[in-house]
GUPA-956438 format. One record per residue (C-alpha): x, y, z; residue number from 1. Coordinates in Angstrom, 1 decimal, always signed. Layout:
       u       v       w  seq
       X       Y       Z  NUM
...
REM end
This chain:
       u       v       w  seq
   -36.2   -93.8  +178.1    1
   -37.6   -91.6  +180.9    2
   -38.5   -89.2  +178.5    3
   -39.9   -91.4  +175.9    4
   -42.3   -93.0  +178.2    5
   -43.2   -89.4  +179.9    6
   -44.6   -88.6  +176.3    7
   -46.2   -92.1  +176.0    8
   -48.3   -91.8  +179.2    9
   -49.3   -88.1  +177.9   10
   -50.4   -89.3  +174.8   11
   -51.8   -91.8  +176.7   12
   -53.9   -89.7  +179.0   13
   -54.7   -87.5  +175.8   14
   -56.4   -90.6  +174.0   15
   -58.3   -91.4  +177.6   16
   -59.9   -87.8  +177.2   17
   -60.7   -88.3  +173.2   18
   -62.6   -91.8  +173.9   19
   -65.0   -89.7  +176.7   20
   -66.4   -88.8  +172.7   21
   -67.5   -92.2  +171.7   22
   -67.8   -94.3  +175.0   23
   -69.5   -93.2  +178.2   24
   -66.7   -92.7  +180.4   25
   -65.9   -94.8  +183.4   26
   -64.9   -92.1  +185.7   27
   -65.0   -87.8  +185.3   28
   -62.8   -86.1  +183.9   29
   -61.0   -83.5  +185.6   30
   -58.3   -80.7  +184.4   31
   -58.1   -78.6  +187.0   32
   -56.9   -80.1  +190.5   33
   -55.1   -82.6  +191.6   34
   -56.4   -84.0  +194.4   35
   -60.1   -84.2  +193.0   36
   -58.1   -87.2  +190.7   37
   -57.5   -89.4  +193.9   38
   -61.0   -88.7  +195.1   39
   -63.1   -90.2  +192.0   40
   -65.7   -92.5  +193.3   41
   -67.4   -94.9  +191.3   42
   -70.5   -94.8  +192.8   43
   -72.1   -92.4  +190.3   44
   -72.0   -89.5  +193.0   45
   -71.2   -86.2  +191.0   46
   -68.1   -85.1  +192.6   47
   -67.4   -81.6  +193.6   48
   -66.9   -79.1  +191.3   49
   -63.7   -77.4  +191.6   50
   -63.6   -73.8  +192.2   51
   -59.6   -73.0  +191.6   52
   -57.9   -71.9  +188.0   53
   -56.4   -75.2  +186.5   54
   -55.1   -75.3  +183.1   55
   -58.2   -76.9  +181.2   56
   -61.6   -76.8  +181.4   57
   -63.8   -79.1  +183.7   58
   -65.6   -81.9  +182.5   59
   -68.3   -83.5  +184.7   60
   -70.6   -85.5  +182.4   61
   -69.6   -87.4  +178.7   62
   -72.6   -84.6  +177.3   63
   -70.7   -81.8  +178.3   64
   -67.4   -83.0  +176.4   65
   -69.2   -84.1  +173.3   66
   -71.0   -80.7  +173.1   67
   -68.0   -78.9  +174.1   68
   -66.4   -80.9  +171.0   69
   -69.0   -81.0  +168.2   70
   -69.3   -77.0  +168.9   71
   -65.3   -76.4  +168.6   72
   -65.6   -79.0  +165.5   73
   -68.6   -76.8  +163.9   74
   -66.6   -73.5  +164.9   75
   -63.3   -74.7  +163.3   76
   -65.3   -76.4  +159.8   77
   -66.4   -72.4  +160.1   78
   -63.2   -71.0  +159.9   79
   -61.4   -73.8  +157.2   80
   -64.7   -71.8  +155.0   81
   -63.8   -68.5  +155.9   82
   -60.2   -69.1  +155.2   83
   -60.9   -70.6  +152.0   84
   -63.6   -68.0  +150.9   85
   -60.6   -65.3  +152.2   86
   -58.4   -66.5  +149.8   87
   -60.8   -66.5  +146.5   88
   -61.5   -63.1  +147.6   89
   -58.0   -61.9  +147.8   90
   -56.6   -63.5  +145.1   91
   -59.5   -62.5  +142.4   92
   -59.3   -58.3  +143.8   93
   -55.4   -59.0  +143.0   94
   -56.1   -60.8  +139.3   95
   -58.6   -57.8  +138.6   96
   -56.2   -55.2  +140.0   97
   -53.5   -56.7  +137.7   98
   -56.0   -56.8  +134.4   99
   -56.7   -52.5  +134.9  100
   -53.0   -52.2  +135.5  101
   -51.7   -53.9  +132.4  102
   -54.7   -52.0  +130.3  103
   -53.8   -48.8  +131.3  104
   -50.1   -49.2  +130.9  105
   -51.0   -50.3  +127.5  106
   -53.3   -47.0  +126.7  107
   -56.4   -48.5  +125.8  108
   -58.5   -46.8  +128.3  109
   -57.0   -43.0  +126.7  110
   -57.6   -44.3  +123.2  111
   -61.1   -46.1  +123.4  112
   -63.7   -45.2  +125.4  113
   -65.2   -48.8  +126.2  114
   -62.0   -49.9  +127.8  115
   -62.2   -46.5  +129.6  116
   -65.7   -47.8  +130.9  117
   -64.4   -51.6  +131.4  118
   -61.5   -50.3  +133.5  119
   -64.0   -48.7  +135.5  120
   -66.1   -51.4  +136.0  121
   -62.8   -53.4  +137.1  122
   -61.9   -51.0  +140.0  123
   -65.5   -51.0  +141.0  124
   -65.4   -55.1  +141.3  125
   -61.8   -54.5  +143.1  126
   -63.4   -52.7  +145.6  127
   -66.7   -54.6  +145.9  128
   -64.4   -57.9  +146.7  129
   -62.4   -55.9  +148.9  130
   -65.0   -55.0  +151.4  131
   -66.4   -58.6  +151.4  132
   -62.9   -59.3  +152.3  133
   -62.7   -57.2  +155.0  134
   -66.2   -58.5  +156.4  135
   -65.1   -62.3  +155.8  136
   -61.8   -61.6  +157.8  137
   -64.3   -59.7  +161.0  138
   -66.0   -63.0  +160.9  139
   -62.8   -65.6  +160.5  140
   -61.4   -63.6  +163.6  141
   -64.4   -63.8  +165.8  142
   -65.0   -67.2  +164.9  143
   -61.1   -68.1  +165.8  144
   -62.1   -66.1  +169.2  145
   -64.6   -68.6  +170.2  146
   -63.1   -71.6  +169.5  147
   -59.9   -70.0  +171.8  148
   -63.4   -69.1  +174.4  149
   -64.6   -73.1  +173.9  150
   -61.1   -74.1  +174.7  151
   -60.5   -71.8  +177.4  152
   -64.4   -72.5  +179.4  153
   -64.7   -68.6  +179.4  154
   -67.6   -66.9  +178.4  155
   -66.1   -63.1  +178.7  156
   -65.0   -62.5  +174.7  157
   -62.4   -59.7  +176.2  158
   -60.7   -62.9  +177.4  159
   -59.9   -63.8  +174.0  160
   -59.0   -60.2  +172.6  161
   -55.4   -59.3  +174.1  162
   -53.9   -56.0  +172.8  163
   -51.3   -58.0  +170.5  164
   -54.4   -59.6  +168.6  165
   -56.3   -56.8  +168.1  166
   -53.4   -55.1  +167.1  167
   -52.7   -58.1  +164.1  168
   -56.4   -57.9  +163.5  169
   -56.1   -53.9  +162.7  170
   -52.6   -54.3  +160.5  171
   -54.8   -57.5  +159.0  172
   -57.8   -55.2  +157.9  173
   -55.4   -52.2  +156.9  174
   -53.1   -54.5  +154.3  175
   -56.7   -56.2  +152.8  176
   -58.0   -52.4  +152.3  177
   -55.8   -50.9  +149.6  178
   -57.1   -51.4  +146.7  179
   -57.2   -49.3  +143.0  180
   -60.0   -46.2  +143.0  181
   -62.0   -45.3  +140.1  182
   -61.0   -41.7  +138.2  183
   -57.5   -41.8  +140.1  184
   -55.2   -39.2  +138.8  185
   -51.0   -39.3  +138.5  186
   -49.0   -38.7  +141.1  187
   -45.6   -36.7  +141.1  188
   -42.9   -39.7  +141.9  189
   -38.3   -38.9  +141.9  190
   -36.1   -40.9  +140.6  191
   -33.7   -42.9  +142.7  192
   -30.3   -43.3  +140.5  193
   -26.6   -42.8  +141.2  194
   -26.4   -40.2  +138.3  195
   -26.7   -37.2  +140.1  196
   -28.6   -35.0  +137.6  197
   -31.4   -38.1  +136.9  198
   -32.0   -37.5  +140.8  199
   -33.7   -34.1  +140.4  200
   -36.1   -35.9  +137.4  201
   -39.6   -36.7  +138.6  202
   -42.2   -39.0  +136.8  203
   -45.5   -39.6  +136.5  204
   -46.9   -42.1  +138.4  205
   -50.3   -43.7  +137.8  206
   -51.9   -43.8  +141.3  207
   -53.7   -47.0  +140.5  208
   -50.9   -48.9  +139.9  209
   -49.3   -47.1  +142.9  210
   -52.3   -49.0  +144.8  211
   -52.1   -51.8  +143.4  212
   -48.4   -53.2  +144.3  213
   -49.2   -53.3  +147.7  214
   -52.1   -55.7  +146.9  215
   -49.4   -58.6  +147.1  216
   -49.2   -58.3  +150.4  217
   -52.5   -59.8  +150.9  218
   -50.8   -63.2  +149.8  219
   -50.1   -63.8  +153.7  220
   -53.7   -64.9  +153.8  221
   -52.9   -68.0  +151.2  222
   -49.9   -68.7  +153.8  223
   -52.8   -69.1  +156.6  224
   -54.8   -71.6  +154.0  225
   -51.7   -73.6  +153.6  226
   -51.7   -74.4  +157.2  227
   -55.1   -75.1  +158.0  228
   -55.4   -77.4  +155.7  229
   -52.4   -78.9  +155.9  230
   -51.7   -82.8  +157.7  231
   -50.2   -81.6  +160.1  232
   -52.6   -79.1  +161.5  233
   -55.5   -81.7  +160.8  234
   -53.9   -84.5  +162.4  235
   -55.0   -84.7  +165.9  236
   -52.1   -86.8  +167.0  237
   -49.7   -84.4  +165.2  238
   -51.1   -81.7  +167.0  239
   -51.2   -83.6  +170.3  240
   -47.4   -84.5  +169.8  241
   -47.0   -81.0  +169.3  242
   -49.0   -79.3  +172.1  243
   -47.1   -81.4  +174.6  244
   -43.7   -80.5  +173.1  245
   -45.0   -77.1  +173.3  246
   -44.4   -76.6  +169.7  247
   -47.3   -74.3  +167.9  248
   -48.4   -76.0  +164.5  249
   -47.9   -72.3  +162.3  250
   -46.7   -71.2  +158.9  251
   -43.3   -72.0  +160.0  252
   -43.5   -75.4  +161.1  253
   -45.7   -76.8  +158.0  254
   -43.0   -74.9  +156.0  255
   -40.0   -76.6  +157.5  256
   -42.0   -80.1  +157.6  257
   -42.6   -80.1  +154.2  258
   -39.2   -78.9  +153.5  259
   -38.3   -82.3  +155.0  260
   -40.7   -84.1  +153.5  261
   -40.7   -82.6  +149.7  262
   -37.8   -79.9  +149.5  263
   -37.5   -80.2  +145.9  264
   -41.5   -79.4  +144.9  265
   -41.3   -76.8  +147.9  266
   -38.5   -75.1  +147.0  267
   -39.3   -75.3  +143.5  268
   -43.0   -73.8  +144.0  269
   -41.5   -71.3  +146.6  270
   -39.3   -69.8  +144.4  271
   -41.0   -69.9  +140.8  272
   -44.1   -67.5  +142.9  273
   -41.7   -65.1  +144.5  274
   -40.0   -64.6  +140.8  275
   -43.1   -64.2  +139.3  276
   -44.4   -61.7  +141.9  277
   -41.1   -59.4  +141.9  278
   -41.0   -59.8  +137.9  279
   -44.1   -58.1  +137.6  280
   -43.4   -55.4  +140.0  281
   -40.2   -54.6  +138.2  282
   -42.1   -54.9  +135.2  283
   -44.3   -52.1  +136.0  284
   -41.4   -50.4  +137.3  285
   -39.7   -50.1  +134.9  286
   -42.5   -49.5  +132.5  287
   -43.1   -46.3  +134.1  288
   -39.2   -45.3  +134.2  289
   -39.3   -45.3  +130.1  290
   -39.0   -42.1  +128.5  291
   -41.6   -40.8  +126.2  292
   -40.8   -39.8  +122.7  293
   -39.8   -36.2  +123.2  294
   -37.4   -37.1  +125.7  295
   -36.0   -39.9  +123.1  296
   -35.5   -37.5  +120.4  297
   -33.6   -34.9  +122.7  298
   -31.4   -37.6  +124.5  299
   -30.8   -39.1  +121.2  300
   -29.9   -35.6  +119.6  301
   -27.2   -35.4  +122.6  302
   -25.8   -38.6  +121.8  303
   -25.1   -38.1  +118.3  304
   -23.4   -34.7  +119.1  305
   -21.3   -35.7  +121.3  306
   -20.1   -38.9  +119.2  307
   -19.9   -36.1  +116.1  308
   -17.7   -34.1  +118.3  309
   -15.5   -36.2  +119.9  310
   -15.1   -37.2  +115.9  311
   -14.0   -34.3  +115.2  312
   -11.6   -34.3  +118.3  313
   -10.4   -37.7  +117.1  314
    -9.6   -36.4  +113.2  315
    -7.7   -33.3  +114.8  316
    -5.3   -35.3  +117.3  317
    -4.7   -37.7  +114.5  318
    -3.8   -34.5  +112.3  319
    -2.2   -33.1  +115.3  320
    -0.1   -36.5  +116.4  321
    +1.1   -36.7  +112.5  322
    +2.6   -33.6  +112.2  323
    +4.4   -33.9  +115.3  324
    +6.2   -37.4  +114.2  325
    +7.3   -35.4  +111.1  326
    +8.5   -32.8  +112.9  327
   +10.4   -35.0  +115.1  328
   +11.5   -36.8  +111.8  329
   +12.9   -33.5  +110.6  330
   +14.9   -32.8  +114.1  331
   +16.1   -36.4  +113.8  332
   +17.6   -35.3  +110.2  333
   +19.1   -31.8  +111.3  334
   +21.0   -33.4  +114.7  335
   +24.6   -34.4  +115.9  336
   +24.9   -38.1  +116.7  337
   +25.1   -37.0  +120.2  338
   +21.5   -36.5  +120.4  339
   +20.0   -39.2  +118.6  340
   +19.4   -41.4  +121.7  341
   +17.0   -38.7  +123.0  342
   +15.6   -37.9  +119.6  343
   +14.6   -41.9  +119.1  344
   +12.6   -41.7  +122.2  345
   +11.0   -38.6  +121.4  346
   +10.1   -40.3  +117.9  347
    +8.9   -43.5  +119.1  348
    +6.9   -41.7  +121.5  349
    +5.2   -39.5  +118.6  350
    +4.2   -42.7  +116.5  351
    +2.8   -44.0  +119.5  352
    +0.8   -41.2  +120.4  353
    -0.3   -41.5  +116.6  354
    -1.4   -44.9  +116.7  355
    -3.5   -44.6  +119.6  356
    -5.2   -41.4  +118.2  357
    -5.6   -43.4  +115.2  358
    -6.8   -46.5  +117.1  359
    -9.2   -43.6  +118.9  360
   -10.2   -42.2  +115.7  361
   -11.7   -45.9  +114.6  362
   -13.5   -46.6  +117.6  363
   -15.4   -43.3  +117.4  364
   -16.0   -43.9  +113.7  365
   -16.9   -47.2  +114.6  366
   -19.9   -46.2  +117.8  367
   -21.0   -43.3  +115.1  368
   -21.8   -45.7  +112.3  369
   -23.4   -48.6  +114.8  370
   -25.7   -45.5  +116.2  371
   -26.6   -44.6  +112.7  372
   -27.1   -48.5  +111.6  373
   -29.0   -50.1  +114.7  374
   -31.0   -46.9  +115.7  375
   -34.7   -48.4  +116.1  376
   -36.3   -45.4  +116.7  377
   -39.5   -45.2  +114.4  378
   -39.3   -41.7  +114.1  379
   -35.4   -41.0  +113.1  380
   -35.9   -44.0  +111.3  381
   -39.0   -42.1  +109.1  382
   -36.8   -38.9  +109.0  383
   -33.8   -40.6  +107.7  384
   -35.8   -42.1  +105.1  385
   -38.0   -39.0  +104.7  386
   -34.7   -37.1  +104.0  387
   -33.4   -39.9  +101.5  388
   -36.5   -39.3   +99.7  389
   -36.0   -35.9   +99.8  390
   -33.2   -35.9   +98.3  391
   -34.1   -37.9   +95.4  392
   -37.4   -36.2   +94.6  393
   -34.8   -33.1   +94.9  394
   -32.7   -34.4   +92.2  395
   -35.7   -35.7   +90.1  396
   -37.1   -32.1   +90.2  397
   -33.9   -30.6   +88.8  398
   -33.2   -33.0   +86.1  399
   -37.3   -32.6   +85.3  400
   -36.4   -28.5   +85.4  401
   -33.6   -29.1   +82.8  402
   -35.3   -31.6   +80.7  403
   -38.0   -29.1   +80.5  404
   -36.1   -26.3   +79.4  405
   -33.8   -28.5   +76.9  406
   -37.7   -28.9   +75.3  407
   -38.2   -25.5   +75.7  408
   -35.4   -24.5   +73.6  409
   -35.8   -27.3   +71.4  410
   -39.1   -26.7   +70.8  411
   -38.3   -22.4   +70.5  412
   -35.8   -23.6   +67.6  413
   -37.5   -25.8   +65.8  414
   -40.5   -22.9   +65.9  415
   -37.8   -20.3   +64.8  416
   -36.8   -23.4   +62.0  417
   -40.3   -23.5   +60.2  418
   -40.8   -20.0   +60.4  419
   -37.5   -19.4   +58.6  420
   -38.3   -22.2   +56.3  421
   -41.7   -20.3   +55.8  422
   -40.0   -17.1   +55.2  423
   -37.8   -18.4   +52.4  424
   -40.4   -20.4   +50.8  425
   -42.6   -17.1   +50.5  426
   -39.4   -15.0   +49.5  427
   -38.2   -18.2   +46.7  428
   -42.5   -17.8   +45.5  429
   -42.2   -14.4   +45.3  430
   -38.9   -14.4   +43.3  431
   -40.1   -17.1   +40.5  432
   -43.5   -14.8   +40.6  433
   -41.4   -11.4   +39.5  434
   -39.6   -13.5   +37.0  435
   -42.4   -14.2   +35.1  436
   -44.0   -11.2   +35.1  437
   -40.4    -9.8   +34.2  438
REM end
């Protein structure tokens, strides 16, 4: 209870200071010393001004609080715009980035020239909205100074620069600046794997898209937007609660409140963007990990020697395990009964070694034929067919060869047939023509 009504009379003394705003105030207010609180006088005197550090700023008139208060409400309306006009800007450099990425990974800017220029123009825009980035994040951060300098009473600005700020501000500006570069080249990238010879592979990496992953991290900035404009920041009795619980309204606390609040659309929205994010990455990833069609055709080569031999293997052990059960199927034959105990063993052991060379024999068979059958491969999928064709027009040619010289040597016969038949009718004319003369 002690507690309970501690915070009441602080929330208390909190709403006393917020009605200085509407209502002249009945006394001045004081945040600095103690003992100037027991020495108000309400005879309109103005009371000393005291000269010691307190922890808030002194208030003598109701003019001084409501300016003090309509400039911190201008400066933080100021930085709710900024915010907002930091997160448009962020978020349509990352949507461009993502648009040159996904043309160029498709090849339109190697095989047309006007995507060539549009991907140009892209990466110009990226980098346009980047530095108006960078210049609306200067001016968010110098307007969150001041309102820290209207809250404080200082007028030195180092006041609110501490090395840790300026330290966020420079990682801040660093993360906003990468961005894609017009006429980028490729750069030279290994290849992390737990096959030891893919290890000393390299690839070629676009550097644009090497620029352009780390664009995501400029998502912290819609993190920030969630917070100042969320209740709980914007509610002034919220954030008094809060102040005198010293608890600081951030990312973290709006993120656990509305875990409390809505954990399923949280955790639903949460989880659908950081899939989304890392889906793409990998996508691009692994987009640049594919192997071109050269490398295809050799890898594909090795595979289908290496099943065609280890078929071969398979037909000789089968060859191999079959004439050693007949041999031990002979011994059986030629020995004493003493030894048939040992010679059953050594014969049940052959036909076992035969069925699994047999069993091994099908499997090969079997991962030769599916490599043949489900190979998608446009090009040994046009050579296959270019060879079946081959083969045909092969066979058409030689039956087209041997129906043309079956005609030849018809037609020579028949030739050789009319000119005989000539011959005799000349030589029959030629007789009846001597027998009349005769």
């Amino acid at each position: 209870m002690s507690t309970l009504s501690l915070q009441y009379s602080n929330a208390r003394m909190a709403a006393v200071r917020a009605a200085a705003l509407n209502r002249s105030p009945r006394f001045t207010i004081y945040s600095s010393r103690g003992n100037d609180w027991s020495s108000r006088e309400m005879s309109g005197t103005p009371p000393t001004v005291p000269r010691s550090k307190g922890y808030g700023v002194t208030a003598t008139t109701a003019e001084s609080v409501r300016s003090t208060w309509k400039q911190r409400k201008n400066l933080t309306d100021l930085k709710l715009k900024l915010c907002d006009w930091n997160v448009v800007l962020s978020i349509s450099g990352l949507i461009l980035a993502m648009i040159d990425v996904e043309m160029c990974a498709i090849g339109l800017p190697n095989q047309y020239l006007m995507f060539e220029a549009i991907s140009d123009c892209l990466r110009i825009l990226t980098i346009f909205l980047t530095i108006l980035l960078l210049l609306s994040l200067i001016a968010y951060h110098v307007t969150d100074t001041k309102i820290y300098l209207v809250e404080t009473g200082s007028d030195n600005w180092r006041v609110g620069l501490s090395s840790d700020r300026v330290f966020k501000i420079g990682i801040e500006l660093l993360i906003c600046a990468i961005c894609p570069i017009p006429d980028t080249g490729y750069v030279s990238w290994s290849i992390l794997s737990n096959v030891p010879a893919k290890t000393h592979q390299r690839i070629t990496l676009p550097l644009n898209v090497l620029l352009a992953l780390p664009m995501f991290l400029r998502l912290y900035i819609f993190g920030r937007y969630v917070v100042l404009h969320s209740s709980h920041y914007q509610d002034c009795a919220t954030r008094t609660i809060a102040s005198l619980n010293h608890v600081s309204v951030d990312f973290r606390f709006v993120v656990r409140s509305q875990l409390y609040e809505k954990p399923l659309l949280t955790l639903s929205i949460a989880s659908a963007t950081f899939w989304i994010i890392i889906s793409w990455m990998l996508t691009q990833c692994e987009r640049r990990m594919n192997l071109t069609s050269s490398e295809k055709r050799v890898n594909h080569l090795i595979a289908e020697n290496q099943l065609s031999k280890g078929h071969k293997h398979a037909a000789a052990r089968v060859l191999q395990c079959t004439w050693r059960l007949i041999l031990r199927q002979r011994e059986s034959k030629k020995e004493l009964e003493q030894n048939q105990r040992s010679l059953q063993f050594k014969f049940a052991a052959a036909q076992r070694n035969l069925l699994n060379a047999i069993l091994a024999f099908r499997k090969i068979k079997w991962k030769l034929r599916n490599r043949l059958e489900e190979d998608d491969d446009s090009f040994f999928t046009a050579k296959r067919a270019f060879m079946e064709t081959e083969e045909r027009l092969t066979k058409v040619r030689l039956r087209q060869s041997q129906l043309d010289e079956k005609l030849r040597s018809l037609f020579s016969s028949v030739q050789n047939l009319t000119q005989l038949i000539a011959t005799t009718h000349l030589s029959n004319e030629k007789h009846e023509c001597w027998k009349k003369i005769s």
